[in-house]
C-alpha positions as CSV (number, residue, x, y, z in Angstrom):
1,X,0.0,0.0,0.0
2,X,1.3,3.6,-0.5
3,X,0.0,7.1,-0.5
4,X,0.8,9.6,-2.6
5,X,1.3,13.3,-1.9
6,X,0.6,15.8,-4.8
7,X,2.7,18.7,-3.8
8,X,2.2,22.8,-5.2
9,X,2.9,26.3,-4.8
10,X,1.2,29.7,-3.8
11,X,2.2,32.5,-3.6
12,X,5.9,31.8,-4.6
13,X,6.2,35.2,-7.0
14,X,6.1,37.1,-3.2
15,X,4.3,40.0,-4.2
16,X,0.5,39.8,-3.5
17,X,-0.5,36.6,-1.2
18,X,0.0,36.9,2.3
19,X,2.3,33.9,2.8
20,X,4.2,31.3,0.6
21,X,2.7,28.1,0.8
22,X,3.9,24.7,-0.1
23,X,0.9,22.5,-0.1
24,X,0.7,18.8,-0.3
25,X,-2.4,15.9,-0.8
26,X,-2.2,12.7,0.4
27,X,-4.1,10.2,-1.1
28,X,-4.1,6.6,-0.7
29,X,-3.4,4.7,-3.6
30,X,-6.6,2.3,-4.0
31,X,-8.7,6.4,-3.4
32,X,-6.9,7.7,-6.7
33,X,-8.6,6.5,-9.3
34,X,-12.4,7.0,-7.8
35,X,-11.1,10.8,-6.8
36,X,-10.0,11.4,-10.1
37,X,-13.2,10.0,-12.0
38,X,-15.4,11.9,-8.5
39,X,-13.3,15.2,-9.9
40,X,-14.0,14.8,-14.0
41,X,-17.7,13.9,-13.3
42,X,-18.0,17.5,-11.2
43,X,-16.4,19.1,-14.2
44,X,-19.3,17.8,-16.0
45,X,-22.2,18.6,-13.6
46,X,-20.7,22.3,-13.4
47,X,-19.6,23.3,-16.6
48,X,-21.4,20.9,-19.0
49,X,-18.1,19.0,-20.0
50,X,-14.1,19.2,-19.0
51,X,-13.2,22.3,-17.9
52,X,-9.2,21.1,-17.9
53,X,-7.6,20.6,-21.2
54,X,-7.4,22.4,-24.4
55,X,-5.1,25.1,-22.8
56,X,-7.2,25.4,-19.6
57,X,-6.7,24.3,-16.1
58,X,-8.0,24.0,-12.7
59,X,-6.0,26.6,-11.2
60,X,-7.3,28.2,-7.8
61,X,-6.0,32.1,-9.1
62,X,-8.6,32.0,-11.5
63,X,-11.3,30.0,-9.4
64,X,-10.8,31.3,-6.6
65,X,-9.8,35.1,-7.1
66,X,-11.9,37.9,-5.8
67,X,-13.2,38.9,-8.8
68,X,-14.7,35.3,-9.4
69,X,-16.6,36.1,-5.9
70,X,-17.7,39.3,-7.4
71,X,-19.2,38.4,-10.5
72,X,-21.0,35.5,-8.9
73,X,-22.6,37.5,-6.6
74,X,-23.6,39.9,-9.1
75,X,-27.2,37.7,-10.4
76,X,-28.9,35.9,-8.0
77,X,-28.0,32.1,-7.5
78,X,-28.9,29.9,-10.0
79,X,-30.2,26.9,-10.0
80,X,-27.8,23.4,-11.5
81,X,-29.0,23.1,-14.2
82,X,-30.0,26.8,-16.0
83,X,-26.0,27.6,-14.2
84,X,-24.5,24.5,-16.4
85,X,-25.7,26.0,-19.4
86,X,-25.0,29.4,-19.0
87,X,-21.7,28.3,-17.6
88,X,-20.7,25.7,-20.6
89,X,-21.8,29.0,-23.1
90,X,-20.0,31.1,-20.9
91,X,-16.6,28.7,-22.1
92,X,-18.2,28.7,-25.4
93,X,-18.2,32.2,-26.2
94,X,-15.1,33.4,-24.5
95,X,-15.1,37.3,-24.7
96,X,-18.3,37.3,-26.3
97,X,-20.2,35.9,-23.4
98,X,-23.0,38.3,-21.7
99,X,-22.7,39.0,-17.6
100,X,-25.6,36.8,-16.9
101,X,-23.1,34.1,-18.5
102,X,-20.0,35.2,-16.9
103,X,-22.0,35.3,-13.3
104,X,-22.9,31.4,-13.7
105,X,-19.5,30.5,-14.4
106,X,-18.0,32.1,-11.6
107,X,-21.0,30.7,-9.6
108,X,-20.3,27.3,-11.6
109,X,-16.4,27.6,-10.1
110,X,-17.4,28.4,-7.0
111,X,-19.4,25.5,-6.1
112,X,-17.2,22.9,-8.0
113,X,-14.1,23.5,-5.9
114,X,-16.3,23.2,-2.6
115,X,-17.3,19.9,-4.2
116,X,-14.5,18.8,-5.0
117,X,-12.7,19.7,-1.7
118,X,-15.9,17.4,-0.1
119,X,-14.8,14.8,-2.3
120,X,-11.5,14.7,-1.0
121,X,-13.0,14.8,2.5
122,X,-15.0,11.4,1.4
123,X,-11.9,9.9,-0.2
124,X,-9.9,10.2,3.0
125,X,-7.6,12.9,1.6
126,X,-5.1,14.3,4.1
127,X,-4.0,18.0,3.6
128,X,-0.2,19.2,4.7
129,X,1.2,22.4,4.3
130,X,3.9,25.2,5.2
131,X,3.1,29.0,5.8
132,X,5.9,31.2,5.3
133,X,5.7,35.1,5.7
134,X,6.8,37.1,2.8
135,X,9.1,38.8,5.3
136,X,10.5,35.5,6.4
137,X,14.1,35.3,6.3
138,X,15.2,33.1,3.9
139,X,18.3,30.6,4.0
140,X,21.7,31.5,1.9
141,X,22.5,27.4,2.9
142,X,22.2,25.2,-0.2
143,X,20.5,22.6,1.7
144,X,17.2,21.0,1.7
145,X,14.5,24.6,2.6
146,X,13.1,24.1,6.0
147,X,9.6,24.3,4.7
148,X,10.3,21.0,2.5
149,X,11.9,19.1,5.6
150,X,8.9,20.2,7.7
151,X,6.4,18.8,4.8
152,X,8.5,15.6,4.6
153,X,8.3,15.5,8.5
154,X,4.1,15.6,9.1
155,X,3.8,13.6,6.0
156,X,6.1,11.0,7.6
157,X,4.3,10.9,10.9
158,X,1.0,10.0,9.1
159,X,2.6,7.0,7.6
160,X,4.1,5.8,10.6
161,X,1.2,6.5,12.6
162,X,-1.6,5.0,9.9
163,X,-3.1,1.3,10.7
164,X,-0.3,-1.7,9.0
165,X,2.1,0.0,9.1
166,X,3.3,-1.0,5.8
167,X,2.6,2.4,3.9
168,X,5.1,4.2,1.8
169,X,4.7,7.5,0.7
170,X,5.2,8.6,-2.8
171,X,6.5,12.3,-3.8
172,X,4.9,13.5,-6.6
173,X,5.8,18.1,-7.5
174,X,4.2,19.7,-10.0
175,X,7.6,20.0,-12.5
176,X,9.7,22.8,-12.6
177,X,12.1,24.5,-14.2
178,X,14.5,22.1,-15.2
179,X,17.5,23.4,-13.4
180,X,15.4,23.4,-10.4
181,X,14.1,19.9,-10.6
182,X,17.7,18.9,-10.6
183,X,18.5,21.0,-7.6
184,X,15.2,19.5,-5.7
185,X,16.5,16.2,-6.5
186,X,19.9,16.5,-5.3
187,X,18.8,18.4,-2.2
188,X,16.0,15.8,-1.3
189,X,18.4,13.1,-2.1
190,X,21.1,14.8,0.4
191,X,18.4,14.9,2.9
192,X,16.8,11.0,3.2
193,X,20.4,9.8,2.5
194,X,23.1,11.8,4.4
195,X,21.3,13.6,7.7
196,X,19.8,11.4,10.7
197,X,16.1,12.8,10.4
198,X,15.7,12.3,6.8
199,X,17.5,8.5,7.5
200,X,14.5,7.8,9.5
201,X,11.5,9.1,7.6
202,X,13.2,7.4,4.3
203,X,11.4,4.1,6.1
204,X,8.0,5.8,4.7
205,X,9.0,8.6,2.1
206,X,10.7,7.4,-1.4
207,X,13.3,9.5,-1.4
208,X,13.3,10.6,-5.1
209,X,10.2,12.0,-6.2
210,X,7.8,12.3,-9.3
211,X,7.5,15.1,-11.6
212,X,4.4,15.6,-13.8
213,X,2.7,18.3,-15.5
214,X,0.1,20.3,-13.6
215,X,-2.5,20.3,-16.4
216,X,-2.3,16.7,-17.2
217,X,-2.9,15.7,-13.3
218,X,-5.7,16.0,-11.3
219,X,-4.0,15.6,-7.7
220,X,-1.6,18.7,-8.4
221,X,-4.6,20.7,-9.4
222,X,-6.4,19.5,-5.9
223,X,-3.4,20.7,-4.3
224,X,-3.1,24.1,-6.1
225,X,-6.6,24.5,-4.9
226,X,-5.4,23.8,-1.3
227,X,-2.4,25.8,-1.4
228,X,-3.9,29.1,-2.2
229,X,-6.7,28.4,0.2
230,X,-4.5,27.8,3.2
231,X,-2.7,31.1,1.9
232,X,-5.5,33.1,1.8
233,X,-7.8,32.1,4.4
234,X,-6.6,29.9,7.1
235,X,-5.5,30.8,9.8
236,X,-4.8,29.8,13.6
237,X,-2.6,31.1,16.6
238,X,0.9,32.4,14.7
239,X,-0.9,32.8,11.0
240,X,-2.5,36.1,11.6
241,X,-2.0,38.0,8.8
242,X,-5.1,39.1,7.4
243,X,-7.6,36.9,5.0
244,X,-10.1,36.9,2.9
245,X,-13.6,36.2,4.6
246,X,-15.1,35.1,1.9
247,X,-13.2,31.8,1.5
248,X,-14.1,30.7,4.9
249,X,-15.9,28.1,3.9
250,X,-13.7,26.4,1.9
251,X,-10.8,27.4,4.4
252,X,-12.9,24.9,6.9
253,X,-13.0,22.1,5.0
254,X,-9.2,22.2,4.6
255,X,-8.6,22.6,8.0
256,X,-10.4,19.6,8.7
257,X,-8.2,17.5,6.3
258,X,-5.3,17.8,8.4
259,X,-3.6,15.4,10.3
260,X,-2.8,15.8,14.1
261,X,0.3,13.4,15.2
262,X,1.1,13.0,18.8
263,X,5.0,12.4,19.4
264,X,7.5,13.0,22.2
265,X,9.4,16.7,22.2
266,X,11.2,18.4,25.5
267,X,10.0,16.1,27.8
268,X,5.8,16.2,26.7
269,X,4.9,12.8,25.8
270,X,1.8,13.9,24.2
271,X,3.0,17.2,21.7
272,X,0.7,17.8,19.1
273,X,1.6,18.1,15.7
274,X,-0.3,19.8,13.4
275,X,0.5,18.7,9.4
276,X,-0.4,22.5,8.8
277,X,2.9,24.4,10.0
278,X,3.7,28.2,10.2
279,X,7.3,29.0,9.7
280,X,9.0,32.8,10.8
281,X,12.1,32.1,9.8
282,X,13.3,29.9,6.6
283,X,17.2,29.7,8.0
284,X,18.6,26.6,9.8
285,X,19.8,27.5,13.2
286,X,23.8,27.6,12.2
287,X,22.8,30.4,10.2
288,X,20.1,32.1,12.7
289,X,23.1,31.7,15.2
């Protein structure tokens, strides 16, 4: 048995989200395949056929943005069926679509990443993540980034921690630039091989990963989704920066993906461990020091 984790980005560019976010899916192998078809069949009830493919893709920034909220709230709610056709003309028509048209696809978008975040609920779909402050200070070290270590860490903890205890975990990034996949690879490969911690969790994580592209696979699109929610919405004790209300709904159902370990640390027995993680400060301690 193994799970995989689908791993993306937000708001990487640093400029207008309110933390960079490295967001991660887990799904158990023998849940893929049902999600997947649960996800296309959606993409039929809300848009009257595949929304993905032919140059477009599920990407929250255009979902999710506030201007999507906008538009949908500016017709009253429509119902299924009258919003799948005026959604599927909406696509149709491109820049010659009317508002009424443009309102049910943003109301189409709306409810079909709320579905599909349920789905993943149903499917057993554990959520991980990292939230880093834009004004984080950020490491000069070429090591493995703290915020991928602490990823690798919670996703470890659920392996160990799920019933067998046979599961291997499976790394799978939406691909990069080239010279960066390399990098990723070396430094991951550094990490599971050559330091104690990453020893240890190489008993559940396969050290090298996967790279596919984005718009050819549906669990990096679920985890784009999740990564710009988590950016934009939640938030708990040290996240405090503000967020946008109107995604609290969706922001809930992620939060109640995540994964809460219970290990040993300074002497508590029972420290909780979220698999959601806020990070001030990106350096390792040599260089903090």
């Amino acid at each position: 048995m193994a799970h995989l984790l689908f791993v993306d980005e937000s708001g990487q560019d640093r400029r207008a989200s309110p933390y960079e976010v490295l967001a991660g899916v887990a799904v158990r192998d023998s849940d893929l395949w049902p999600l997947i078809k649960e996800v296309h069949q959606l993409e039929f009830e809300f848009f009257g056929g595949r929304y993905s493919g032919g140059g477009r893709e599920l990407k929250a920034k255009n979902f999710l943005k506030a201007k999507a909220y906008r538009q949908a709230a500016s017709c009253e709610p429509l119902d299924p069926e009258e919003r799948c056709r005026l959604a599927r003309a909406c696509l149709d028509n491109g820049n010659g679509a009317g508002p009424r048209m443009q309102a049910a696809l943003a109301q189409a978008k709306l409810g079909f990443v709320e579905a599909v975040l349920q789905s993943c609920a149903v499917a057993r779909v554990r959520v991980f993540g990292t939230m880093v402050p834009q004004s984080a200070p950020r490491p000069t070290s070429p090591g493995l980034r703290k915020d991928y270590a602490y990823l690798f860490e919670r996703f470890s903890y659920f392996l160990e921690d799920d019933v067998g205890g046979d599961q291997q975990g499976i790394v799978v990034f939406d691909e990069l630039e080239r010279s960066r996949s390399h990098l990723l690879v070396d430094q991951m490969r550094k990490y599971f091989i050559e330091t104690r911690k990453g020893q240890r969790r190489a008993a559940w994580i396969i050290p090298e990963p996967f790279f596919v592209h984005s718009d050819l696979t549906t669990g990096v699109q679920v985890a784009d989704l999740v990564a710009y929610i988590i950016s934009w919405n939640f938030r708990f004790s040290r996240a405090v920066l503000p967020a946008r209300s109107e995604l609290e709904p969706l922001g809930r159902i992620v939060s109640d993906m995540r994964y809460l370990a219970v290990r040993e640390h300074d002497g508590n027995p029972d420290f909780s461990i979220w698999s959601v993680v806020h990070i001030d400060d990106l350096r390792p301690r040599t260089e903090q020091a």
